[in-house]
ROPAVEX-883583 format. One line per 5 residues: number of its first residue (from 1); their letters; for each residue x, y negated, z of C-alpha. Coordinates in pm, 1 decimal. Example, Ala and Ser with C-alpha at 12.3 -4.5 7.8 and 13.67 -1.06 7.14 Angstrom:
2
1	AS	1230.0/450.0/780.0 ~ 1367.0/106.0/714.0 .
This chain:
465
1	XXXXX	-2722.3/6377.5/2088.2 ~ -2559.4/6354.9/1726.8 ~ -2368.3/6088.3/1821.6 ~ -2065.0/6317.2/1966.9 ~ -1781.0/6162.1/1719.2 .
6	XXXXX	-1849.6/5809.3/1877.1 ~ -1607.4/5663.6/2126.7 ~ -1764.8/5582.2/2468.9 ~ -1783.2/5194.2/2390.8 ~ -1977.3/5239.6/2086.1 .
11	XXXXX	-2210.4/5461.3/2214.6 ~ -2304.2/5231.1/2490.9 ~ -2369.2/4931.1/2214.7 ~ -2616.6/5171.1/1995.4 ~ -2806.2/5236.8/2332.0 .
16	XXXXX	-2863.7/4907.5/2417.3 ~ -2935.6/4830.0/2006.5 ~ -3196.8/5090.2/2055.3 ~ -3342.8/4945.4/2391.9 ~ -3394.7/4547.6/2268.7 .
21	XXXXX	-3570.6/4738.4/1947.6 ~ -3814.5/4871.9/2152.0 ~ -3829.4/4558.4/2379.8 ~ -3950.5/4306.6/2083.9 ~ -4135.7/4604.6/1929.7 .
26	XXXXX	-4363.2/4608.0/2239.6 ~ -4378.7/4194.3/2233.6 ~ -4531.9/4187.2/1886.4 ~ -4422.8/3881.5/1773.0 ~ -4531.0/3946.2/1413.3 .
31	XXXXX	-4899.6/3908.4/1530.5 ~ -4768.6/3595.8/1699.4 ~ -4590.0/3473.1/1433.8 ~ -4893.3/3508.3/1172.6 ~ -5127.6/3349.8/1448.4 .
36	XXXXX	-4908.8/2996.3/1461.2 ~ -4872.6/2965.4/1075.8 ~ -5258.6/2985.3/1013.1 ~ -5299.7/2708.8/1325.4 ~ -5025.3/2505.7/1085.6 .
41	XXXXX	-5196.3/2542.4/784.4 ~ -5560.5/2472.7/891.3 ~ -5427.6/2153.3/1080.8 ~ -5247.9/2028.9/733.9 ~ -5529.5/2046.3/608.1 .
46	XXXXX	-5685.4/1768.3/800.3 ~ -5404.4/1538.2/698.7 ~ -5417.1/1322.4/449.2 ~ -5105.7/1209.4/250.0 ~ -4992.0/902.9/217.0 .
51	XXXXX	-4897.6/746.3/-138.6 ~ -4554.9/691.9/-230.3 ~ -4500.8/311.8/-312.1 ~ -4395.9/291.5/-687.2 ~ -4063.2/117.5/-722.2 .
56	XXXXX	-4037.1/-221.8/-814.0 ~ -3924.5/-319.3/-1199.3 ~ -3788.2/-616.9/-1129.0 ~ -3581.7/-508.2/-808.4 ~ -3277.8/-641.9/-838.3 .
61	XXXXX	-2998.0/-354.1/-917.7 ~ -2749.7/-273.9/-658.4 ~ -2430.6/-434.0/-671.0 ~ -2150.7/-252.5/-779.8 ~ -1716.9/-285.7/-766.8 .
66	XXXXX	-1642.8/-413.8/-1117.0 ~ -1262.4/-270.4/-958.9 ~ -1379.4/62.4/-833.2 ~ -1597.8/105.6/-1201.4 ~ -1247.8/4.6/-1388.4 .
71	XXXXX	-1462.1/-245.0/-1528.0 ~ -1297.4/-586.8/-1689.0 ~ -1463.5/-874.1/-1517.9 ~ -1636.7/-1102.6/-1705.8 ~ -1461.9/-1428.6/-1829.2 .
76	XXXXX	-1772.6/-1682.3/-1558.2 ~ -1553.4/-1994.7/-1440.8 ~ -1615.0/-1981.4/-1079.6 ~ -1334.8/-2206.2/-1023.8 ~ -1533.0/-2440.0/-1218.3 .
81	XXXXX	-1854.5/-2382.5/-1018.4 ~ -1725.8/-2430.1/-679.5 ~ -1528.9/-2725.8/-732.9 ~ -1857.6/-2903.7/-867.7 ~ -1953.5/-3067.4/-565.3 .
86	XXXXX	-1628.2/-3247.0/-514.0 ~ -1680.9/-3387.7/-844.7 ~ -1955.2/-3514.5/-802.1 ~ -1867.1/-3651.4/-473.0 ~ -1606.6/-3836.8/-614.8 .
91	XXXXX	-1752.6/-3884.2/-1009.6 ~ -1490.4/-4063.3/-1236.8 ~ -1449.1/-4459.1/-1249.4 ~ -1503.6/-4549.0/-1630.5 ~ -1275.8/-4700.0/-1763.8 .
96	XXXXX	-1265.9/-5078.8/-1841.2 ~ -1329.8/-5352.8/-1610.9 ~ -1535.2/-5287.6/-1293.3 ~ -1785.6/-5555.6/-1073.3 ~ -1574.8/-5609.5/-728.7 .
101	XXXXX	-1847.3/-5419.6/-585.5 ~ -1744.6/-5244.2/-230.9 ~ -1909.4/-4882.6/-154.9 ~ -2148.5/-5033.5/154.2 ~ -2274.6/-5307.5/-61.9 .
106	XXXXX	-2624.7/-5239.7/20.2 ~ -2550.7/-5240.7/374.0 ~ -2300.0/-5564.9/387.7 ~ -2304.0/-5808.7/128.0 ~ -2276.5/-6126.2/313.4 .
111	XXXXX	-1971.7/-5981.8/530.1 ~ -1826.6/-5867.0/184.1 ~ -1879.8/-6221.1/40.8 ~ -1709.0/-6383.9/322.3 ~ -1405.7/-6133.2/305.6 .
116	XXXXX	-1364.6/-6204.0/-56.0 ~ -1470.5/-6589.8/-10.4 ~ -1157.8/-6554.3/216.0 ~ -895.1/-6405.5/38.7 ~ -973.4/-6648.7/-250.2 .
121	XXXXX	-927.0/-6963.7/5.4 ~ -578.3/-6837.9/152.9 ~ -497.0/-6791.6/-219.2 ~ -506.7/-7152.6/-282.8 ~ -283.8/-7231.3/-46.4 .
126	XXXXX	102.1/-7270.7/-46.7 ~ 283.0/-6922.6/8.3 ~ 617.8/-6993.9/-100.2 ~ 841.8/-6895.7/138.9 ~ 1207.1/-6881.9/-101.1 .
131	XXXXX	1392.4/-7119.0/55.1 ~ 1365.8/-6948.0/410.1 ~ 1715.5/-6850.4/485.5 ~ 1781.8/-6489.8/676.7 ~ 1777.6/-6520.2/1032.0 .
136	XXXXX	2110.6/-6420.2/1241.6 ~ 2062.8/-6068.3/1377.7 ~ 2022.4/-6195.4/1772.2 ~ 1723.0/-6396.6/1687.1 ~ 1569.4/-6123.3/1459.9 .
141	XXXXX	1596.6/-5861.5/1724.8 ~ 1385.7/-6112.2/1929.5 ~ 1143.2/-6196.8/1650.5 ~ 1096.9/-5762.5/1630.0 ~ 1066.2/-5753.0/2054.8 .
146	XXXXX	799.5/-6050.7/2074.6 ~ 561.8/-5814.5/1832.9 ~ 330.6/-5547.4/2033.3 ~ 24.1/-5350.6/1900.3 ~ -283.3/-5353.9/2024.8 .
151	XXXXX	-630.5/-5157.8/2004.3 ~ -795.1/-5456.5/1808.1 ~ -539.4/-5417.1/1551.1 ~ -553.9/-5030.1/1483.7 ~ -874.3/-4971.4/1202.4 .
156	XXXXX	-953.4/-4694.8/956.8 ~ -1012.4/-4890.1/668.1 ~ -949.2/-4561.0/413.0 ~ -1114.9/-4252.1/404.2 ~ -785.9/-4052.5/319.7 .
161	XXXXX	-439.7/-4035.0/335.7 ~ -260.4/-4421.6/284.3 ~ -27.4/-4409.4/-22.7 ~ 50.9/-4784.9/-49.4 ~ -42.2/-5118.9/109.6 .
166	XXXXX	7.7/-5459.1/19.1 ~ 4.4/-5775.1/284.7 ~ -71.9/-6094.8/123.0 ~ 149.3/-6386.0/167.1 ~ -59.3/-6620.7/379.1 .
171	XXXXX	66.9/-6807.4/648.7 ~ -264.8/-6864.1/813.3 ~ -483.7/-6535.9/762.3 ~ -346.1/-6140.9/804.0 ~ -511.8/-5954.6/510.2 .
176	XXXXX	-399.8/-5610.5/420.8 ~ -501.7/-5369.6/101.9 ~ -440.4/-5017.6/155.8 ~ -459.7/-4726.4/-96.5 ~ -547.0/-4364.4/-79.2 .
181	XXXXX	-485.7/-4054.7/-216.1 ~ -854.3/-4023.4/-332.2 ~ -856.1/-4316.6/-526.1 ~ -1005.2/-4615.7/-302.2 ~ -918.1/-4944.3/-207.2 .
186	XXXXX	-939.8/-5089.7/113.1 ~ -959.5/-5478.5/221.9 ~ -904.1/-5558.2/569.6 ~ -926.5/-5900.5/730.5 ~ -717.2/-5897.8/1025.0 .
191	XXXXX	-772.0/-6222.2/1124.7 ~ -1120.3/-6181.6/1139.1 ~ -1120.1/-5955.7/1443.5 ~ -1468.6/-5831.8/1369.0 ~ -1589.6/-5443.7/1312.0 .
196	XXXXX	-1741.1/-5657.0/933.9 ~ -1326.1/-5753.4/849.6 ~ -1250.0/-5418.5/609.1 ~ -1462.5/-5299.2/317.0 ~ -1365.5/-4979.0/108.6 .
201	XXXXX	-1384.4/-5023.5/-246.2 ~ -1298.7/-4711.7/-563.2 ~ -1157.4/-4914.6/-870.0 ~ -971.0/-4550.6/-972.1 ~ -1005.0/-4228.0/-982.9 .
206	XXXXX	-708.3/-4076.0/-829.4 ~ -456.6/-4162.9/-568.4 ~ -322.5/-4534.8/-560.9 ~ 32.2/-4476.6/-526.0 ~ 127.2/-4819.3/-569.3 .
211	XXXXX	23.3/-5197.3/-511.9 ~ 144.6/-5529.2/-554.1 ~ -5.0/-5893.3/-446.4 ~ 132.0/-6099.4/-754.0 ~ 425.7/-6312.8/-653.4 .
216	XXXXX	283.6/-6654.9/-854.3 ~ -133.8/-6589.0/-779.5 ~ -210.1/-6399.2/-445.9 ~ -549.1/-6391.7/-578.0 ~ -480.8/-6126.5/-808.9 .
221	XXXXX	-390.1/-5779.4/-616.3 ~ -245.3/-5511.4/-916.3 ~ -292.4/-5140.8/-817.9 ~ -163.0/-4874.7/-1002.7 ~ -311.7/-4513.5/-1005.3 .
226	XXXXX	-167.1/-4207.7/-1225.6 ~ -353.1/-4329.8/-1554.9 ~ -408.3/-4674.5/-1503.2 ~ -272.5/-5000.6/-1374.3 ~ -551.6/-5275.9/-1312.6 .
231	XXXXX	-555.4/-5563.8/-1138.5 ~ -813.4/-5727.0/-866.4 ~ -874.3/-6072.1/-975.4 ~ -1101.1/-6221.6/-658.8 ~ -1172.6/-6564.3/-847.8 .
236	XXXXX	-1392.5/-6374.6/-1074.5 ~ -1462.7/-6027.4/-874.2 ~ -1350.2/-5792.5/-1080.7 ~ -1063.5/-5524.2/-1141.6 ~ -922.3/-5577.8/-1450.6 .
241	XXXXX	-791.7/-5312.6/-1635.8 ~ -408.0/-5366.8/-1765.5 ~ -291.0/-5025.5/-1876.0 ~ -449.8/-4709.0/-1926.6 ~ -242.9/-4373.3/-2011.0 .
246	XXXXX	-212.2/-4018.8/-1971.7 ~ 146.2/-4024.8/-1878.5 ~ 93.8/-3976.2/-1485.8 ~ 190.2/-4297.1/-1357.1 ~ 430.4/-4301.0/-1043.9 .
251	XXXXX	506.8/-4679.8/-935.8 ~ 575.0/-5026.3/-1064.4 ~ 722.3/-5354.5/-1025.8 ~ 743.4/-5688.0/-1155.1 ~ 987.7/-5778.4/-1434.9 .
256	XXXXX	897.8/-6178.2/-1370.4 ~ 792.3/-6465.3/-1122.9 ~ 468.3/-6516.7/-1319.6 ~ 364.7/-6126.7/-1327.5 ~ 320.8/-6063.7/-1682.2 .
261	XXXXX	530.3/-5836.7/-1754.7 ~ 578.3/-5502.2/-1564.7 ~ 844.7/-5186.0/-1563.7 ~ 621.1/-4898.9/-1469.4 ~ 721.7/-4537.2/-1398.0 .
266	XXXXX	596.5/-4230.8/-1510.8 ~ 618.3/-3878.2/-1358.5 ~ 749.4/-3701.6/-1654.2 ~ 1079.2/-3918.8/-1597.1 ~ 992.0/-4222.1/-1857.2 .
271	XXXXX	929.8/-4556.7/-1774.6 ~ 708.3/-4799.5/-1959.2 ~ 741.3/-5168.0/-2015.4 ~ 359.7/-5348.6/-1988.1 ~ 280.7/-5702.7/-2064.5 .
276	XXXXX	-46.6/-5830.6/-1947.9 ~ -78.4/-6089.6/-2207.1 ~ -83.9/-5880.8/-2486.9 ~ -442.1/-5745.3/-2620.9 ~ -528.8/-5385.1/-2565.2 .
281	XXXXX	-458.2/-5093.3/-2269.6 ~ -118.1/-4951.6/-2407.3 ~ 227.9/-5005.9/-2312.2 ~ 513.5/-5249.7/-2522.4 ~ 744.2/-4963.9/-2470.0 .
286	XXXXX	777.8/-4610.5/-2346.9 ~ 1200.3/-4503.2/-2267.0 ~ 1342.9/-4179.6/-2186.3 ~ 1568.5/-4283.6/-1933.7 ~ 1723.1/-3889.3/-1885.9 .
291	XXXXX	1486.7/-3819.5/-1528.3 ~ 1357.9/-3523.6/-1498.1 ~ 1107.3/-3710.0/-1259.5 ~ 1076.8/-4080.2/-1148.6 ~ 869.7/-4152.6/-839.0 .
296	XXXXX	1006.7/-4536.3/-793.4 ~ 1147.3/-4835.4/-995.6 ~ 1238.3/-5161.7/-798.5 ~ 1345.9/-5454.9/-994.8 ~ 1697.0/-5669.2/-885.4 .
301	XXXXX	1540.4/-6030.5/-700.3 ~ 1839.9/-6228.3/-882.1 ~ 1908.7/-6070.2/-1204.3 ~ 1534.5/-6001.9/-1295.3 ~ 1674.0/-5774.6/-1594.5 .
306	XXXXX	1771.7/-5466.4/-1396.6 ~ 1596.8/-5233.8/-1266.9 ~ 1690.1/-4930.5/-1025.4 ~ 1531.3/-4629.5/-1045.5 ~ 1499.9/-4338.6/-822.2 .
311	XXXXX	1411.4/-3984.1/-934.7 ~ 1487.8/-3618.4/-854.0 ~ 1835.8/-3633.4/-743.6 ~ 1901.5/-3938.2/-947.0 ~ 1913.0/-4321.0/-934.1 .
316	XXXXX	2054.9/-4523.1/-1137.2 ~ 2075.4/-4874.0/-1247.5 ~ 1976.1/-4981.4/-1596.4 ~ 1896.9/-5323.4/-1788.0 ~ 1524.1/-5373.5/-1959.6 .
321	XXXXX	1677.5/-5576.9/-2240.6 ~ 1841.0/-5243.8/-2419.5 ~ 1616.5/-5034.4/-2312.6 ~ 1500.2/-4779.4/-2607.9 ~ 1290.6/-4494.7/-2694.4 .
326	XXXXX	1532.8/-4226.8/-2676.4 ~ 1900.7/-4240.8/-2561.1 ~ 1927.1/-4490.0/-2268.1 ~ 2243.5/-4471.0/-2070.9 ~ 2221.6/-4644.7/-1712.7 .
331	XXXXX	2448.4/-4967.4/-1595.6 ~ 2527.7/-4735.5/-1253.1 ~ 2459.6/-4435.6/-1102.8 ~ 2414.6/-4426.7/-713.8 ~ 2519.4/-4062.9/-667.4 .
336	XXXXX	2572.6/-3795.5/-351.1 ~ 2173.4/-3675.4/-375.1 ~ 2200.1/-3338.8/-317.4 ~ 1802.7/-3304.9/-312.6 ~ 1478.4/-3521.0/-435.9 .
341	XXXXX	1481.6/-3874.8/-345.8 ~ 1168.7/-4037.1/-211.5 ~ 1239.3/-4390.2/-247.8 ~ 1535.3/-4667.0/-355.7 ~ 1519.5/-5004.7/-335.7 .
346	XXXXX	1717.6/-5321.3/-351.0 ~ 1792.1/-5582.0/-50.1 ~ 1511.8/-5849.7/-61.5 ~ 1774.5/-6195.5/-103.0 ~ 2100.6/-6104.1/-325.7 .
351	XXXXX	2014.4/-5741.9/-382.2 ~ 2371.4/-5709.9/-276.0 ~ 2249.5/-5334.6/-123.9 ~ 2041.2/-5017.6/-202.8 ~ 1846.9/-4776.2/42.7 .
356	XXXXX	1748.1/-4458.1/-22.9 ~ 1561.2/-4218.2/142.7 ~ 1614.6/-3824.9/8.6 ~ 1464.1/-3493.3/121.0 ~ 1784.2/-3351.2/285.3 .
361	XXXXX	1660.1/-3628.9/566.5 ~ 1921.9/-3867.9/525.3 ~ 1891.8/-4213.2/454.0 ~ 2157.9/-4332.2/252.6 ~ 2328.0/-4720.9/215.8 .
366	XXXXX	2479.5/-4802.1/-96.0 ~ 2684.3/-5131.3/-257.4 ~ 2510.0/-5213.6/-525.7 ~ 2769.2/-5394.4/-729.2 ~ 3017.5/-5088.3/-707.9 .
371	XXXXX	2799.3/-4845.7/-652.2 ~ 2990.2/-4703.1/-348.5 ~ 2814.5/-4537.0/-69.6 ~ 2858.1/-4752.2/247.1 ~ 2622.6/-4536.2/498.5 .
376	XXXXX	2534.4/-4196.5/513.2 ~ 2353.4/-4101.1/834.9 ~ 2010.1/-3846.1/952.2 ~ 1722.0/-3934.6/1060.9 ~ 1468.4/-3723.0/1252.1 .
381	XXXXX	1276.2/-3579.0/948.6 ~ 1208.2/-3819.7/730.0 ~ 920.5/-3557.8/563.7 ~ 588.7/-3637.5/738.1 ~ 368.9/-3313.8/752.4 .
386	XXXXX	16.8/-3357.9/615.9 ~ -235.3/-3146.3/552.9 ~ -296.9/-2836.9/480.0 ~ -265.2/-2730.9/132.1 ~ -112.3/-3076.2/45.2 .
391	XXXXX	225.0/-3175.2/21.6 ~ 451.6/-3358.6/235.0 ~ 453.8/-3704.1/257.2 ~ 812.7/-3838.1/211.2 ~ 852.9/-4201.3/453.7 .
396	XXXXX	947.7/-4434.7/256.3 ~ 1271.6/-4680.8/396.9 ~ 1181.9/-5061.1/304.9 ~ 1370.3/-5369.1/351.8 ~ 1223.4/-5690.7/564.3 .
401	XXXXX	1218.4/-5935.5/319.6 ~ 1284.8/-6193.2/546.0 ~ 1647.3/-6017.3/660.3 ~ 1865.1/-5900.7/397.2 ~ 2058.5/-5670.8/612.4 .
406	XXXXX	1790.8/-5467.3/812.8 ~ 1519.1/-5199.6/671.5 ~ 1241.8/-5037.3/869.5 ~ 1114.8/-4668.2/824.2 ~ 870.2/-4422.9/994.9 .
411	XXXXX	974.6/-4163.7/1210.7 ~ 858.8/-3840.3/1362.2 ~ 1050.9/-3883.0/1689.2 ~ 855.4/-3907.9/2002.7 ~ 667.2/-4144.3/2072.0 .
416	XXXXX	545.4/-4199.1/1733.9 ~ 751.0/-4528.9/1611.0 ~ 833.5/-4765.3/1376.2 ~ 1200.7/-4782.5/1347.9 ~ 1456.8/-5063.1/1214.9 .
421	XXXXX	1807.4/-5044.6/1113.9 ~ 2082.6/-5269.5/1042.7 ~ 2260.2/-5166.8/705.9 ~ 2551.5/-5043.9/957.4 ~ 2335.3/-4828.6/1076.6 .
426	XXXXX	2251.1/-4981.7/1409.5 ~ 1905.5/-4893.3/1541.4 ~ 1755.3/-5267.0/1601.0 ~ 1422.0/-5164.0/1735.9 ~ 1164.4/-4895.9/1768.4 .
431	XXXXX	790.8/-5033.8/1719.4 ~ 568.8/-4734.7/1935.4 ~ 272.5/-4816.2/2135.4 ~ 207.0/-4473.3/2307.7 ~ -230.2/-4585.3/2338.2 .
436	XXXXX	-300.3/-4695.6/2009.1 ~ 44.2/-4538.2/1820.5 ~ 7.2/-4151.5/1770.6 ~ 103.3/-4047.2/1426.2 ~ 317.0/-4108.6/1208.0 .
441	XXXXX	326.4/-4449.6/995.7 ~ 494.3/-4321.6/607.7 ~ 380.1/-4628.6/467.5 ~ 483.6/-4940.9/572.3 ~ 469.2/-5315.7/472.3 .
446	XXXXX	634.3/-5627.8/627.0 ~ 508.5/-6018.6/607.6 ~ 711.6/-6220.7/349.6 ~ 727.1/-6483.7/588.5 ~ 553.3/-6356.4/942.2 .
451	XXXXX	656.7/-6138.5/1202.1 ~ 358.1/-5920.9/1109.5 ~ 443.6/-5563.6/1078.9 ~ 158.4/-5305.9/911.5 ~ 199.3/-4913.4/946.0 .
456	XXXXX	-27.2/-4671.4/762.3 ~ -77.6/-4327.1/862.7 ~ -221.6/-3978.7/699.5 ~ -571.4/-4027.3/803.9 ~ -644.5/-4377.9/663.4 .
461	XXXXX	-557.7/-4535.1/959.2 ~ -350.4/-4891.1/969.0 ~ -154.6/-5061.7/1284.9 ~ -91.8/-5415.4/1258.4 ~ 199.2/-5531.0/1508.1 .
């Protein structure tokens, strides 16, 4: 068959090669195959095409990775852009004097006229309360158990965190001012016991970290922000404006009985001397006292002359008369700080001791005169957590100025409280309500002359015991 050379195998495939030829040879499938594509064409035929839609011109281009393309991106402030809204949310307050206008005006006049028609009638009564001697520690500890919260007394009267309050000196009416981090003012008549008692009102632009009822005219309330000190004057409803700079502001105090002069801090470490009676929004004086940072200044209630301030890890005494631009050495230096320090302050009667409250959580007792440490002992966290993105809120240790040996501060121990100490370091008392008390109180105020007792917490909130 020719095919002798082949192994068995392949001549078995080439057979069966041969056989499907002649298998699809007797099919015809090229007559087939012809048939079907002149059925296709003739049926195309009947179709008719559709037209392609012409693209847009003013599609918008697809969006690209400026990263992936290695591209620089362009210098758009979108920082800028998105924070917009907030700004205008909470515009600016101009500078200069401002109406005593509340934010709900429109809504509440007449229960704003009677809360200011209020404050200006306590104000013309007698608050002087000096020659009140200090209580023996037995009857003080009852005084503190014979005050209880209660739900009438709990009100948000600030939209955000409270920074500093203020209880005026009545003897008759409870009014409280509390200020927030956002820049507003808030009134509250507690005596009132009415949902009209507290009105909100924005004399600054930025946090109020301070505030003052003046010690001669309760009818003027001075707040100070971080560029400007003013001062609520109710007999003519207005805020004043008594200082205006761009040092960043930190707290004040007054230098005198009658108010008019000031020693304000500054964040940069400085501190400024102000007198209201002299004509335009600048400072008498601006001293490098050596601080890195000063976040408090408390002046001596004897010797009106010194002034203790408190800082990053230092406080120290000094005396306002020598104070200079440049150069300032201190009287006294209160030292063992090993970290920032929140707050220092003088007892209220002979100023005989200093508190201080510093961010390794210890609260600290000191001897003024000497300058010795009498008291070192930890608290449970003095650092109240706030929000997020914020920082922490230090709680701030404050004498009663009606008992020259006991100080109250917030703690985060559970139940939320109010706690007092003797300067031995004796826990007195523990204010807690566990209904109406469940955060912590940072801020804190005590009645010159009342057992009245007013916490303020991180959501605006105030608790009057």
């Amino acid at each position: 068959d020719g095919h002798s050379h082949l192994s068995a195998y392949e001549r078995k495939r080439l057979k069966n090669i041969t056989e499907n030829a002649k298998f699809f040879a007797a099919l015809k499938l090229h007559e087939v195959s012809a048939r079907l594509n002149q059925l296709t064409t003739k049926r195309r035929s009947h179709i008719t095409k559709r037209a392609k839609p012409k693209k847009a011109e003013d599609e918008p281009a697809r969006r690209r990775s400026m990263r992936l393309l290695r591209v620089e991106p362009l210098d758009v402030p979108l920082l800028e852009t998105l924070a917009r809204p907030a700004a205008e949310e909470y515009p600016q307050v101009p500078a200069g004097p401002l109406p005593m206008v509340p934010e709900d005006q429109a809504e509440n006049s007449k229960w704003t006229e009677a809360l200011l028609s209020t404050w200006m009638r306590i104000s013309e009564l007698n608050t002087d309360h000096a020659d009140q001697g200090t209580p023996d520690i037995k009857r003080y500890q009852e005084s503190l158990s014979s005050m209880v919260l209660s739900e009438e007394n709990v009100r948000k009267v600030v939209k955000a965190r409270v920074c500093s309050m203020a209880i005026h000196p009545s003897q008759s009416t409870i009014l409280v001012a509390a200020g927030d981090k956002l820049g507003h003012l808030g009134l509250w008549n507690v005596s009132c016991g009415s949902e009209e008692g507290a009105h909100t009102f924005i004399p600054h632009s930025f946090q109020v970290s301070c505030m003052h009822f003046s010690p001669c005219n309760p009818a003027h309330l001075l707040s100070l922000s971080s560029d400007t000190l003013r001062c609520a004057d109710v007999t003519r409803a207005v805020f004043d404006e008594i200082c205006r700079s761009e040092k960043n502001f930190s707290s004040f105090d007054f230098l005198e009985e009658n108010a008019c002069t000031a020693i304000v801090s500054q964040w940069d470490g400085a501190v400024a001397v102000v007198d209201r009676r002299t004509p335009g929004m600048s400072s008498e004086l601006s001293a490098d006292i050596g601080f890195r940072r000063t976040r408090t200044v408390h002046v001596h209630p004897v010797n009106k002359h010194y002034f203790l301030a408190a800082g990053s890890v230092d406080v120290c005494v000094f005396d306002v008369r020598y104070l200079k631009a440049k150069g300032n050495k201190p009287l006294s230096s209160l030292t063992g700080h090993t970290r920032s320090v929140a707050s220092a302050y003088f007892s209220p009667v002979t100023g005989s001791r200093v508190v201080t409250v510093c961010a390794d959580d210890k609260l600290r007792i000191f001897n003024s005169k000497n300058t010795q440490v009498l008291l070192i002992f930890k608290k449970q966290s003095n650092k109240i957590k706030t929000h997020k993105n914020s920082q922490p809120k230090p709680a701030w240790a404050i004498w009663d100025p009606k008992q020259e040996h006991c100080f109250l501060v917030g703690s985060m121990a559970q139940p939320r409280q109010i706690q007092v100490f003797q300067d031995t370091g004796n826990l007195l008392h523990s204010f807690h309500n566990g209904d109406c008390l469940t955060s912590v109180c940072s801020i804190n105020v005590v009645h010159p002359s009342q057992n009245i007792l007013v916490g303020g917490n991180s959501s605006g909130r105030l608790h009057v015991f």
